[in-house]
C-alpha positions as CSV (number, residue, x, y, z in Angstrom):
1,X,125.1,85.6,117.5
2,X,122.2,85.5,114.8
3,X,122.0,87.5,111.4
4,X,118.6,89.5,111.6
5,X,117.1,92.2,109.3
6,X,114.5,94.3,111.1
7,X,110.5,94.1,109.8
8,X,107.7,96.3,110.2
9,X,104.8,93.5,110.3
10,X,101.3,94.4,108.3
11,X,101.0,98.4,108.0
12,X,101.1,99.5,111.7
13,X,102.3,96.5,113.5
14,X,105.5,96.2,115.7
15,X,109.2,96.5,114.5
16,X,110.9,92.7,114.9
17,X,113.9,90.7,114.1
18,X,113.9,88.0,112.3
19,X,115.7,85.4,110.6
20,X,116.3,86.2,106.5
21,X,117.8,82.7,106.0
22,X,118.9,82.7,102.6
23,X,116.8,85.7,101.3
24,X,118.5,87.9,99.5
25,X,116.8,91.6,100.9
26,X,117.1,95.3,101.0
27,X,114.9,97.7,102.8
28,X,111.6,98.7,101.6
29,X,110.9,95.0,100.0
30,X,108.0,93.0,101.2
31,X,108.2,89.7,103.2
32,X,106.0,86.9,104.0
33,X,106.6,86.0,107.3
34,X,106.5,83.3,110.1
35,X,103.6,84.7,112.8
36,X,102.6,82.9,115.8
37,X,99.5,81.3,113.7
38,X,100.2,80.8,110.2
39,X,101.6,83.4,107.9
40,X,101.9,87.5,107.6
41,X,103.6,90.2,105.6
42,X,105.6,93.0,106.8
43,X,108.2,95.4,105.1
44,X,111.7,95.3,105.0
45,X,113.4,98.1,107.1
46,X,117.0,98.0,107.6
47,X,119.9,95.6,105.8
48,X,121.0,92.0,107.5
49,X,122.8,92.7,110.9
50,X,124.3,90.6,113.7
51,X,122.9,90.6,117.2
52,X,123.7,88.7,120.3
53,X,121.9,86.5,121.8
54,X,121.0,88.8,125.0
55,X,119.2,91.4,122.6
56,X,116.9,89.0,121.4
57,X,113.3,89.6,123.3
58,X,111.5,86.8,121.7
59,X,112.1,83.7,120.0
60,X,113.3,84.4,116.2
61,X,110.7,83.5,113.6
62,X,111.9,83.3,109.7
63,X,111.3,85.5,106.8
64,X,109.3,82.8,104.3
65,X,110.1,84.6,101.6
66,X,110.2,88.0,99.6
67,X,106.9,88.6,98.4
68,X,105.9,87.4,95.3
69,X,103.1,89.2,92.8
70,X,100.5,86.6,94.0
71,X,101.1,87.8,97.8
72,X,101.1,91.5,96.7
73,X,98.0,91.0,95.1
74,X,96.7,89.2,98.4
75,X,98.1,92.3,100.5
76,X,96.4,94.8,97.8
77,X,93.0,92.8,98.3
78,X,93.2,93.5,102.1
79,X,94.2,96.8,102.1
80,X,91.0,97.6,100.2
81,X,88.6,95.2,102.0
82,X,89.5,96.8,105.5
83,X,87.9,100.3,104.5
84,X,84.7,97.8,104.7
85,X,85.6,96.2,108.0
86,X,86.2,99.4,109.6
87,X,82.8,101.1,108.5
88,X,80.8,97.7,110.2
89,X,83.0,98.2,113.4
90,X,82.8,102.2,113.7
91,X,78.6,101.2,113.7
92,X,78.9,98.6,115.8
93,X,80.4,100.9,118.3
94,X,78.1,103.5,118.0
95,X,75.2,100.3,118.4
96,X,76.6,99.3,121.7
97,X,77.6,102.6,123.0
98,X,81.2,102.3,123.5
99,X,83.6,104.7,124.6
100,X,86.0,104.2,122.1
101,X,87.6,105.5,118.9
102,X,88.2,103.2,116.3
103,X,91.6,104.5,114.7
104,X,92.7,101.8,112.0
105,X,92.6,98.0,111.7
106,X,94.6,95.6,109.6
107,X,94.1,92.1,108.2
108,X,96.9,89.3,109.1
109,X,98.2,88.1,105.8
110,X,95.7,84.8,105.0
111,X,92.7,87.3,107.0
112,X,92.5,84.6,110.0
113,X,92.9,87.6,112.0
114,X,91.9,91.0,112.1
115,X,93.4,93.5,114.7
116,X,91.5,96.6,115.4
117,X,93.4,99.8,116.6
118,X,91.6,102.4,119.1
119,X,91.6,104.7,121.7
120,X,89.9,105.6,125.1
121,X,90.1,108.1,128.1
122,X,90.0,104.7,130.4
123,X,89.0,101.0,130.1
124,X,86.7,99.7,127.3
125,X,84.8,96.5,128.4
126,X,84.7,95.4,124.3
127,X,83.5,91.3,124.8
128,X,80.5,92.1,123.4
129,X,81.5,93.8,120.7
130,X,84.4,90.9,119.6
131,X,81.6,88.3,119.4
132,X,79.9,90.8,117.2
133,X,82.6,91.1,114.8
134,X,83.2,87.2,115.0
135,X,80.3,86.7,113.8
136,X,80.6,89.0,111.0
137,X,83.5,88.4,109.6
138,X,84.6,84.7,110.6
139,X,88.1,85.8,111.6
140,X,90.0,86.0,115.2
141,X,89.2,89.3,116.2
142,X,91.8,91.5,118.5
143,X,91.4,95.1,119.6
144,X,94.3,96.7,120.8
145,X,93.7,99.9,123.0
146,X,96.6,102.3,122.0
147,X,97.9,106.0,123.1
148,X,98.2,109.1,121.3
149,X,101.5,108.6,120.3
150,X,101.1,104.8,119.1
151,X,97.6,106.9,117.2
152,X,100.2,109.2,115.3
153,X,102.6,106.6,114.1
154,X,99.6,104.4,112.6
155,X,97.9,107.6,110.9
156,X,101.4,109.2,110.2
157,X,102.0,113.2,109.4
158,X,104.7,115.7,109.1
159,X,106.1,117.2,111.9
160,X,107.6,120.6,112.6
161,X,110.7,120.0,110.6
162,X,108.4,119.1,107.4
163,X,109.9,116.0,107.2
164,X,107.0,112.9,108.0
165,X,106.9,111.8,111.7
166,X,109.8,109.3,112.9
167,X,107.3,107.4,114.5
168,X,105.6,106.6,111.1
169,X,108.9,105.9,109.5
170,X,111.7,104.0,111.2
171,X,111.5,104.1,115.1
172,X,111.0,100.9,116.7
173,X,110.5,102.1,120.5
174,X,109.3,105.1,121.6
175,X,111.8,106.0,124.1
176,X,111.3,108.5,127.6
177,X,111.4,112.0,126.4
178,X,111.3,114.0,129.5
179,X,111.5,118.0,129.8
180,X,115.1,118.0,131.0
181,X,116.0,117.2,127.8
182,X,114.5,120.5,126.5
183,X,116.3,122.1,129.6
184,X,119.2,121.0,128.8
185,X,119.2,122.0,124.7
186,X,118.3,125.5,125.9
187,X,114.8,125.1,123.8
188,X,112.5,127.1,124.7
189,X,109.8,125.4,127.2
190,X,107.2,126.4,124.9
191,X,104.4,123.0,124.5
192,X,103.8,124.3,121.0
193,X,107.5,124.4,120.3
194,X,108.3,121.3,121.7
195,X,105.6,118.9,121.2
196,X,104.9,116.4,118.4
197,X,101.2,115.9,116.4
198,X,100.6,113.5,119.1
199,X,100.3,116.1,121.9
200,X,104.0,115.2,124.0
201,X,107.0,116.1,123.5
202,X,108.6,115.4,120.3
203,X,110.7,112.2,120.1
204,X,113.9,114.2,118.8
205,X,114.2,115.7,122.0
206,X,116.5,112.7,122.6
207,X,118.6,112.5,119.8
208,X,121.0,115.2,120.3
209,X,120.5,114.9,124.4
210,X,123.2,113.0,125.7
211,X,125.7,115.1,123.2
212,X,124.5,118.5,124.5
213,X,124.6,116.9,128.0
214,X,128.6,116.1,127.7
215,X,129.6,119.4,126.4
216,X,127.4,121.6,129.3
217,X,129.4,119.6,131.2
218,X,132.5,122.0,133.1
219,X,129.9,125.4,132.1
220,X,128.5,127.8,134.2
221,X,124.8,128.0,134.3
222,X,122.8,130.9,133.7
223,X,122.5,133.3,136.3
224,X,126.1,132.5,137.9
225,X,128.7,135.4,138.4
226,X,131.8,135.3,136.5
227,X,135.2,136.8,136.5
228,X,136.4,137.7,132.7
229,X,139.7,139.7,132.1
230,X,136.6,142.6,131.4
231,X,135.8,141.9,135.0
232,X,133.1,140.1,136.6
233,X,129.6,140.1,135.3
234,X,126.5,137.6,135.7
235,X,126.2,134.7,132.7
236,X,122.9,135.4,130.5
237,X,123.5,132.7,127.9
238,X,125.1,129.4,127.5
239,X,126.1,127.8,123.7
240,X,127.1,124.4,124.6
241,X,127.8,123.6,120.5
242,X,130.3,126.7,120.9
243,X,131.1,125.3,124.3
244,X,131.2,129.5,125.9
245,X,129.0,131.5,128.0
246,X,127.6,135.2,127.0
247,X,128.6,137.4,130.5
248,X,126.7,140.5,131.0
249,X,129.1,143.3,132.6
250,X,128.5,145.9,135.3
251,X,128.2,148.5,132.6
252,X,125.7,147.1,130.8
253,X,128.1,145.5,128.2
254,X,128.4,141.8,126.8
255,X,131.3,139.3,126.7
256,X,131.8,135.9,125.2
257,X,133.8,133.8,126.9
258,X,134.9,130.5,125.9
259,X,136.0,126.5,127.0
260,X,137.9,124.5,126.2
């Protein structure tokens, strides 16, 4: 069992354990970092926790220490520099013709590395341009292709419920969101209902899934025929918070009836 606090490395970088040792930390601080060459920064997102062994996916790397107002500075310094690095790579894409859109990039903390962000209907040969930007800028160069919904949770936005996107804010997967869930909520199969900034369906979809999925369970489905002490009548509704079924009577007329 280790004791792990979960980081968000650089701005849009990938959600990891790792070690606090004996850093004292709370979420939202900034952390220097072990990275697999030399050092990086990340932010702070949840308090110290204990996994086991089996839910470790890579080795665990140490948090260095909590930022300081040197490595703030530092982080500050590349934070503005990279609106300059991504102006020379936008034109060096339109120079070599490249189907590609350049959506953010990010220095490593000490800028031996810069990692480029984009997307593309299909597969970018981009060789030429890394030796391009080698040369420019005297760093390792990597350029990550990414999908629509890794493109929301770099450039961030609020989603239907006003609040900003879950993506951009604490999720470390994205996790299957499938239709069925939808289905099974009784949402309305609507894409503009149902689907995020990113163009698929919104990641809530499968929060509340497997709860909504227990209490259908033991209902009748829409369009089944009933017997109620009114009589029988065909089901037109299902409330599986209220766990009961709206039945529509010969006459015309509505019941509720209910489960236990």
């Amino acid at each position: 069992m280790y004791e792990v606090i979960q980081v968000r490395l650089r701005e849009a970088g990938k959600i990891t354990y790792f070690s606090p040792g004996s850093a004292h930390l709370k979420a939202g601080d900034l952390v220097i970092v072990e990275a697999d060459r030399g050092l990086d920064y990340g932010q702070v997102l949840s308090e110290s926790e204990a996994i086991m062994d089996a839910d470790l996916e890579e080795p665990l790397k140490r948090i260095v220490r909590k930022a300081n107002p040197w490595d703030t500075h530092q982080i500050e310094k590349n934070k503005n520099k990279i609106k300059e690095v991504i102006t020379t790579c936008s034109r060096k894409i339109q120079e070599r013709k490249l189907s590609m859109k350049l959506i953010d990039a990010e220095f490593s903390f000490d800028r031996s590395k810069i990692i480029f962000y984009f997307t593309a209907d299909g597969r970018v040969d981009f060789r030429d341009l890394v030796k391009d930007l080698a040369n420019v800028f005297k760093a390792r160069i990597e350029l990550k292709q990414i999908g629509v919904r890794d493109e929301a949770k770099i450039l961030g936005g609020l989603g239907p419920c006003g609040r900003a996107l879950c993506c951009a804010t604490y999720l470390k997967d994205f996790e299957p969101v499938t239709i069925k869930m939808a289905k099974e909520q009784n949402l309305p199969l609507n894409p503009t209902k149902i689907s995020g900034l990113c163009g698929r369906l919104m990641c809530c979809l499968g929060y509340e899934y497997k709860t909504y999925k227990d209490l259908m369970k033991g209902l009748p489905k829409e369009g089944e025929t009933l017997k109620t002490e009114k009589g029988p009548g065909k089901v037109v509704s299902v409330n599986a918070i209220k766990r009961s079924v709206n039945v529509e009577l010969a006459d015309g007329s509505q019941t509720e009836v209910k489960y236990t």
